[in-house]
Wavefront OBJ file of the C-alpha trace (Angstrom):
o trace
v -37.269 35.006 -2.550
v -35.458 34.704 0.936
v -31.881 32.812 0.074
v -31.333 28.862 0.605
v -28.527 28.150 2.868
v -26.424 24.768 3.050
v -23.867 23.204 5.116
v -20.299 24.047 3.672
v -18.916 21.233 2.089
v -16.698 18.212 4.416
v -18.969 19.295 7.217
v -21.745 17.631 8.701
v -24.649 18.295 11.170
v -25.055 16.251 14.206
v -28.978 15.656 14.022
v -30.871 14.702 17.008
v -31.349 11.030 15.909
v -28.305 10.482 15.586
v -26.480 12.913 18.972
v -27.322 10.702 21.089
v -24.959 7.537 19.736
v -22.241 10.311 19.871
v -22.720 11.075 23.071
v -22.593 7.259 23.712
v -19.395 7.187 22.517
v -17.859 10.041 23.649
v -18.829 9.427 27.253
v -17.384 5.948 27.133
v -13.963 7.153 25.749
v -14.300 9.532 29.322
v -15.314 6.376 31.265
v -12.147 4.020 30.296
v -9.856 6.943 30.544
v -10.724 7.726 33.914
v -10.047 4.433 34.934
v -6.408 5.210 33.584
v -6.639 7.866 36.009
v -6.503 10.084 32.995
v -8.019 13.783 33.417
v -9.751 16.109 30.848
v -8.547 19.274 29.335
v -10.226 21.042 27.013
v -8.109 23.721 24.659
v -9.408 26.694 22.549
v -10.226 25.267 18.820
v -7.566 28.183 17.170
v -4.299 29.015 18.545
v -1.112 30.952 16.707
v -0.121 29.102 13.305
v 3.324 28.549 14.379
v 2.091 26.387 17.191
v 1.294 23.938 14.784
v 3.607 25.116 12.283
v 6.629 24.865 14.447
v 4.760 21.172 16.092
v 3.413 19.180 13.470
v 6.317 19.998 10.763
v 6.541 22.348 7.797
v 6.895 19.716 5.393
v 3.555 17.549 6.689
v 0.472 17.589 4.523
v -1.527 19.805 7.327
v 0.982 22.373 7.742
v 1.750 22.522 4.148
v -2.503 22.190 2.788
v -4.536 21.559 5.133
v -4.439 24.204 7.770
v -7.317 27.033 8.223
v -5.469 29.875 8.705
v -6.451 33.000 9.426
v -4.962 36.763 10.312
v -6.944 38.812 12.983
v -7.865 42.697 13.282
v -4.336 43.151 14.119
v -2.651 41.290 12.027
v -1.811 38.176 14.136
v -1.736 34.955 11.879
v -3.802 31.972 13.904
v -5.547 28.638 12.893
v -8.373 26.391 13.633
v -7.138 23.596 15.536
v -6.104 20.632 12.887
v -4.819 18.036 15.718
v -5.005 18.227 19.668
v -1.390 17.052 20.731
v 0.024 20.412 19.997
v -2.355 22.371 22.036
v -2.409 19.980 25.072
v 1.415 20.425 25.312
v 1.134 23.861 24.647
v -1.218 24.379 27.594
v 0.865 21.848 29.973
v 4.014 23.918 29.196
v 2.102 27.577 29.316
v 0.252 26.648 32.687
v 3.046 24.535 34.515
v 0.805 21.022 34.314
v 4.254 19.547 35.388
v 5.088 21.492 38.305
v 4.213 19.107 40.924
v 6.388 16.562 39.215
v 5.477 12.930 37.956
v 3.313 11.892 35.573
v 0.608 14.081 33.734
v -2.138 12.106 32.509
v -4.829 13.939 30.282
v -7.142 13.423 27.691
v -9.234 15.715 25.151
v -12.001 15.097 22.523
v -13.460 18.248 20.320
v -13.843 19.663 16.978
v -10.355 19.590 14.629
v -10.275 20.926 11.292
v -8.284 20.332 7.623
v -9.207 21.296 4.506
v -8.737 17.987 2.625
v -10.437 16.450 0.463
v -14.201 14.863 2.030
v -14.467 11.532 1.535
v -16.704 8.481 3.603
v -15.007 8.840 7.094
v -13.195 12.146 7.087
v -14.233 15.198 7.000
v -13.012 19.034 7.115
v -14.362 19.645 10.643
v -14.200 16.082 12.451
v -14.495 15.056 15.759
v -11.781 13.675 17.763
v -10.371 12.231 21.134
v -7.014 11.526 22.424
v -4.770 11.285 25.590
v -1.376 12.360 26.245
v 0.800 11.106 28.955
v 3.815 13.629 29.935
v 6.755 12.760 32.216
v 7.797 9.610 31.607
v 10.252 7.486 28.945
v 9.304 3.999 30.760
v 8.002 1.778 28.133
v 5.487 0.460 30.385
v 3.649 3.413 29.362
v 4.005 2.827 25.989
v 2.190 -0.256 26.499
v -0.250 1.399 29.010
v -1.321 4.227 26.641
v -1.847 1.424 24.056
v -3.650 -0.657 26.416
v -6.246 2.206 26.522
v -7.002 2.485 23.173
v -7.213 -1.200 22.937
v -9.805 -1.052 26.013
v -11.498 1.650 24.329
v -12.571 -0.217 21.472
v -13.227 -3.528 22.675
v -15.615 -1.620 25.296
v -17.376 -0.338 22.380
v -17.898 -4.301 21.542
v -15.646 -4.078 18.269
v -14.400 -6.488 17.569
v -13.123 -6.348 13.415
v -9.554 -4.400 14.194
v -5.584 -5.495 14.606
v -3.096 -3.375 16.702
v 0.301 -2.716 14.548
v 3.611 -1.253 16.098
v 6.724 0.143 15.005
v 9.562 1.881 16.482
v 10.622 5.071 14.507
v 13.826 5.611 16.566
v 15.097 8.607 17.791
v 17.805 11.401 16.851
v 20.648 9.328 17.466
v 19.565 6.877 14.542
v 17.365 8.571 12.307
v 20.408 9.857 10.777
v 21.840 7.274 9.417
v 18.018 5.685 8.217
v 17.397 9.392 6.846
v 20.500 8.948 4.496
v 19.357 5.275 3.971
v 16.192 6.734 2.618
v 17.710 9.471 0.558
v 20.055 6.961 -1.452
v 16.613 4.341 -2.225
v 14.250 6.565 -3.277
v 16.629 9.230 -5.188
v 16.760 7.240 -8.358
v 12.898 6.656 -7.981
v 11.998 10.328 -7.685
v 10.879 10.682 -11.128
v 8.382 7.902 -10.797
v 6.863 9.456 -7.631
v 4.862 12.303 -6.821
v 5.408 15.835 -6.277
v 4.805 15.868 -2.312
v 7.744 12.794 -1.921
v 9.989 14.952 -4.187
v 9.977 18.543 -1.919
v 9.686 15.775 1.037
v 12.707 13.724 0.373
v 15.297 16.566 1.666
v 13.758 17.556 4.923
v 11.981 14.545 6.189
v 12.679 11.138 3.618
v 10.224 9.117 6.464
v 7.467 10.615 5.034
v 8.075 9.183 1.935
v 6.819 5.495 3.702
v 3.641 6.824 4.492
v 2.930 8.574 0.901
v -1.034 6.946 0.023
v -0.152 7.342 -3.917
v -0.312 3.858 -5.148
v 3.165 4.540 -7.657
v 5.217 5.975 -4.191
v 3.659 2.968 -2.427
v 4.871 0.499 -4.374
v 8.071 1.624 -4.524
v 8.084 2.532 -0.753
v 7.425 -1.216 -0.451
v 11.298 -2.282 -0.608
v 12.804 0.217 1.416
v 15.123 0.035 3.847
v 13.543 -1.183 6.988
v 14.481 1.391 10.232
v 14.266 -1.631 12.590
v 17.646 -2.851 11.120
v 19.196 0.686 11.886
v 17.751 1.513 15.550
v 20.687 2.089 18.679
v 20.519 -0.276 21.638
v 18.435 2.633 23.753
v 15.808 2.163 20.543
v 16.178 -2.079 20.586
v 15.741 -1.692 24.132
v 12.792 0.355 24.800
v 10.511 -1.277 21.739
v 11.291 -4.595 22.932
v 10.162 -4.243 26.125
v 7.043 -2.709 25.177
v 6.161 -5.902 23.190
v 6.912 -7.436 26.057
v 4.816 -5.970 28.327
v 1.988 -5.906 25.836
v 2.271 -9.739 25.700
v 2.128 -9.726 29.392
v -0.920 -7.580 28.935
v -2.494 -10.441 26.086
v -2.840 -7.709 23.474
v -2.524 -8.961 20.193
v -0.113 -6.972 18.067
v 2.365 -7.100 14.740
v 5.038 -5.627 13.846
v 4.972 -3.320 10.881
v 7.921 -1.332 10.022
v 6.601 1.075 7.155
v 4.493 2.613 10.275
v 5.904 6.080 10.705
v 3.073 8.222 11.810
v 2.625 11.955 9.601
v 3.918 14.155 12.381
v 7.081 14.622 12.781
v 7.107 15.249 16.549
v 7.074 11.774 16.795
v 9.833 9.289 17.723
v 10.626 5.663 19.258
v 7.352 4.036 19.240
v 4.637 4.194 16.961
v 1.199 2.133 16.378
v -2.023 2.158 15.285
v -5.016 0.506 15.729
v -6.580 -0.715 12.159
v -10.500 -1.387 11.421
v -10.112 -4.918 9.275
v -13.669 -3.994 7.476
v -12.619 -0.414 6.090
v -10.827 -0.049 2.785
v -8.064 2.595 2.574
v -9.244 5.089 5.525
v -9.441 2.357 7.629
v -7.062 3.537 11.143
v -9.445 4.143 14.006
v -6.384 5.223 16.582
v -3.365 6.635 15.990
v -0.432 7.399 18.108
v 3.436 7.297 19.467
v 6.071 8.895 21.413
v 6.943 12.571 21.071
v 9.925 13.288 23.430
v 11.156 16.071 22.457
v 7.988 18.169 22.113
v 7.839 19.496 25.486
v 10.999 21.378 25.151
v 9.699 22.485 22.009
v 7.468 24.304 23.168
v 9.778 25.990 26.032
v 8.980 23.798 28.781
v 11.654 21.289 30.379
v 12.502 18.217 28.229
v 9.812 16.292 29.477
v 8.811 13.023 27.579
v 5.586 12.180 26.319
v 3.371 9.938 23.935
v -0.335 10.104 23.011
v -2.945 8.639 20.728
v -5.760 10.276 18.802
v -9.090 8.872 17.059
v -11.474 10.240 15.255
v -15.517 9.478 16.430
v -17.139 9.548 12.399
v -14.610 6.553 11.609
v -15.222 4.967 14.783
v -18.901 5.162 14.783
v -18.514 3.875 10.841
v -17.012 0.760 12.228
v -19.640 0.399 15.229
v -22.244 0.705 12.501
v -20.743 -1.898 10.199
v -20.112 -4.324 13.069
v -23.851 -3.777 14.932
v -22.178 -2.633 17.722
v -24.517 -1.065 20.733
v -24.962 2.442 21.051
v -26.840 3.212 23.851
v -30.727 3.943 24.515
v -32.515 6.525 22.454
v -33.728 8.682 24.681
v -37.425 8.392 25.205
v -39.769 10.635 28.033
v -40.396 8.792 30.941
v -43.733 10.201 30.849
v -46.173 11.827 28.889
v -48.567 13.933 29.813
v -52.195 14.061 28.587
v -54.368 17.251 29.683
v -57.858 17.470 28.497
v -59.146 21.175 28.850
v -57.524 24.489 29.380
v -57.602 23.903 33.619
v -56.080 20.380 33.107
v -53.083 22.447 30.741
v -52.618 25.209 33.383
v -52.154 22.814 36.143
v -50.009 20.747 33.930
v -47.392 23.306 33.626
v -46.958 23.358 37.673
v -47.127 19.366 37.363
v -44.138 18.897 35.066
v -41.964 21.548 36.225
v -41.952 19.738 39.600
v -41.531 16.689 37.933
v -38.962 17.963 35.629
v -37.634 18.921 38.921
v -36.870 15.461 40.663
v -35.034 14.823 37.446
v -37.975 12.741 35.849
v -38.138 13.281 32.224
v -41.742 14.260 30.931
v -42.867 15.457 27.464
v -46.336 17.875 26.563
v -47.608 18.573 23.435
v -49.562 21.690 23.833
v -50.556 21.866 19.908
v -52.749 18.747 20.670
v -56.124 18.710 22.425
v -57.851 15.634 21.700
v -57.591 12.490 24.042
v -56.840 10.648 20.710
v -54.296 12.942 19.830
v -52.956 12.757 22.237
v -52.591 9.197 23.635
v -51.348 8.530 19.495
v -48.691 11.162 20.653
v -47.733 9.554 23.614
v -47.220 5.986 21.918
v -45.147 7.638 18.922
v -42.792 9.096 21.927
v -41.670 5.939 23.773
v -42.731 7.246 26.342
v -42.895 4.240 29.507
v -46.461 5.838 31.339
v -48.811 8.778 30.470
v -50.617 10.941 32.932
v -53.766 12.051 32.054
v -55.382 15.327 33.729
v -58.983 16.445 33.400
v -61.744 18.108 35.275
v -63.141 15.461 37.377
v -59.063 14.497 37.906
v -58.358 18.257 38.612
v -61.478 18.441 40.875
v -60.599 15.293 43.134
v -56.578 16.757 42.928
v -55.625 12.987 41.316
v -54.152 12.289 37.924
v -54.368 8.587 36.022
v -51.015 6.962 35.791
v -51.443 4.259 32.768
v -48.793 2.687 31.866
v -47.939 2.041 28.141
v -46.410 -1.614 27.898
v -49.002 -3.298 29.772
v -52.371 -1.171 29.917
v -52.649 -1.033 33.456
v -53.567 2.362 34.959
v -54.597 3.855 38.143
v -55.747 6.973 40.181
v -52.963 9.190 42.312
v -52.687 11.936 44.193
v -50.864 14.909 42.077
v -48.738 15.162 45.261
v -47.578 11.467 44.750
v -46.875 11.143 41.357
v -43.037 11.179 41.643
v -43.559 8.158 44.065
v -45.442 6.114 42.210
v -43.561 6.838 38.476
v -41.707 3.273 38.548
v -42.470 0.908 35.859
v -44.411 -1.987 37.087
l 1 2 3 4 5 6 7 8 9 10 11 12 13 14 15 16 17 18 19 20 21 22 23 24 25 26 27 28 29 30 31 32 33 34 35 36 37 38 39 40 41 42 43 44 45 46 47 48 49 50 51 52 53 54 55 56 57 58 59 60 61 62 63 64 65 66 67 68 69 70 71 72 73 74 75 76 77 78 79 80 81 82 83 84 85 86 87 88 89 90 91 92 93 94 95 96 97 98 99 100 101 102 103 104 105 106 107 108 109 110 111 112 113 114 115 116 117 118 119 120 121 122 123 124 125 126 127 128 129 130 131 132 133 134 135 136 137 138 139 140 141 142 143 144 145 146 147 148 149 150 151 152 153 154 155 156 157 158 159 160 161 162 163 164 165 166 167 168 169 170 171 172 173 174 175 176 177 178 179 180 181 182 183 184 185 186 187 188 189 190 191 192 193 194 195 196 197 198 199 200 201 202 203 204 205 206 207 208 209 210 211 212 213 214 215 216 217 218 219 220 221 222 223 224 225 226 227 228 229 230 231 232 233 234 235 236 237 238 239 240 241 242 243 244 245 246 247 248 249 250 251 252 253 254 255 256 257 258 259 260 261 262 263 264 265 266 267 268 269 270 271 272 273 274 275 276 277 278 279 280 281 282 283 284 285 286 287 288 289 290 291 292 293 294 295 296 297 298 299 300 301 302 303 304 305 306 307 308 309 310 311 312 313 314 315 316 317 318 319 320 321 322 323 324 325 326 327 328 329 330 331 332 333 334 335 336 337 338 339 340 341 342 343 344 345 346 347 348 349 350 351 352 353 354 355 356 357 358 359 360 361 362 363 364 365 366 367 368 369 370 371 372 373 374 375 376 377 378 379 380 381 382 383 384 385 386 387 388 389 390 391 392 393 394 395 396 397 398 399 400 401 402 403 404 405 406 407 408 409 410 411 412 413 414 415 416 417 418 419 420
């Protein structure tokens, strides 16, 4: 008995009645980017651990659970891709992006992958998109980079979601809000899970985003970091609300925001689906600074956002949103008799050819088959090619909607495909 196979589990397959709304959405996100003047890059889905490792933060939930890791033939430790900021700087610093000087606009989408646990909108491999702007601390392109995303979605005719900012400060004050942290939640530790207690030491801001409901609630009256930003931090996040006001985005300000990365710092935000329950952030994003140098490139500053297309598309779906045409044949083509099929294949390779899409069924024979065939497709016209057709060098062009059909020359059938 040959063996049943199935899709490993958090996985999904992207069927053919369903590719197309991806690709929908997918190109759009390309569209509105390049009017940001945004470029693609497109990065290998593994790289070494410690590029993530050494990124993301050893005490985050994908460095610490949720990486694929792997060690090659010669013993080199690597792992599947789990976010795309990480690579894109990687490949900016390895391949001098910023040579030329300025700004470096680029943008990504492609498979990630966590092992976490699968649940309605995430996955272990999931889909994502993102852009990165490198080279500039001007909070103008805070708000720019925000402004994206926001164009993004509302291109996509959503409608249901609220844009939240925060500023997470930077070296010079997370100090002080670290120690803030540490003194709050120390005599709450026993009340709070085990990832907050090994977190508290190395990174206490992770605490705030903990989704336990008992670490929640007690996150809930913590100190607030917009009390204990420097004047650079006041600065900078209140001009970016003030150019997104200039911009008419709609935003609030919510302080517990503090992204799970900790390359991150000064300005955070997210974009939040008001339908979802609690995986309900369609875009996430901020300012990483110091990640450049990181990496061994100059200290170049940069900030990014990242979405992910199954929650997006989840939120299209719940809100009716358009997704594009199905694609459907332009034509169909009906040949009666084994001439009629021979000549056929010359016919719709040259159609095929001038970029006209055509669809043949060679398992069916019958006129009735085949016409039932051609309505089930979509398809806009039918040609249909027999012997006295073949004889006279002529096909009949009927078209589907409205029953009308003549005779043309085979020689003239790109011509004449135009819906009437």
């Amino acid at each position: 008995m040959a063996t049943k196979y199935s899709i490993p589990r958090g996985t999904y397959d992207i069927l053919p009645d369903i590719s197309y709304r991806r690709i929908y959405v997918e190109q759009m996100f390309y569209k509105i980017a390049a009017t940001f003047n945004f470029k693609q890059i497109v990065t290998p889905i593994f790289e070494r651990s410690d590029v993530f490792e050494r990124s993301v933060g050893d005490t985050s939930d994908i460095v610490q659970k949720e990486m694929y890791r792997f060690t090659d033939k010669k013993g080199r430790k690597f792992a599947l891709r789990p976010e795309g900021t990480a690579s894109v700087v990687r490949s900016y610093v390895e391949n001098n992006l910023g040579m030329a000087g300025g700004a470096t606009r680029l943008c990504y989408s492609g498979p990630m992958f966590r092992y976490d646990r699968p649940q309605k909108g995430r996955y272990r491999q999931f889909y994502q998109y993102g852009v990165e702007y490198l080279g500039s601390d001007d909070p103008m392109v805070d708000a720019e980079i925000i402004a994206l995303g926001h164009r993004y979605l509302t291109a996509l005719g959503l409608k249901n979601f609220k844009l939240e900012i925060n500023s997470i400060g930077s070296a010079n004050c997370a100090k002080d809000y670290d120690a803030a942290l540490v003194d709050y939640f120390t005599p709450h530790l026993d009340a709070m899970c085990r990832d907050c207690r090994q977190r508290i030491d190395k990174n206490p801001k992770r605490l705030l985003d903990c989704k336990v409901a008992s670490c929640k609630a007690i996150a809930k009256d913590a100190p607030n970091m917009l009390e204990y930003l420097d004047d650079d931090c006041k600065t900078h996040f209140t001009a970016v609300q003030r150019y997104l006001a200039q911009m008419g985005i709609p935003f609030s300000v919510n302080p517990t925001i503090v992204r799970g990365l900790d390359y991150y710092n000064k300005t955070a935000f997210e974009f939040i689906d008001t339908n979802l329950g609690a995986q309900n952030t369609l875009i996430g994003g901020g300012r990483y600074n110091g990640l450049v140098a990181q990496f061994g490139g100059k200290d170049v500053p940069g900030i990014g956002f990242a979405g992910g297309f199954e929650r997006l598309m989840l939120s299209m779906e719940t809100e009716g949103c358009f997704f594009g045409e199905e694609p459907r044949p332009q034509i169909y083509f009906v040949a009666l008799g084994n001439a009629a099929k021979v000549a056929a294949a010359g016919i719709l390779y040259r159609l095929r050819s001038q970029g006209i899409s055509a669809e043949y069924n060679v398992e069916k024979t019958s006129m009735k088959a085949q016409m039932k065939a051609a309505d089930k497709s979509g398809a806009k016209g039918v040609l249909i090619l027999g012997d006295d057709e073949l004889k006279d060098n002529v096909v009949v062009l009927k078209w589907l909607e409205t029953g009308k059909q003549k005779r043309i020359k085979i020689d003239n059938i790109a011509e004449e495909l135009h819906p009437e």
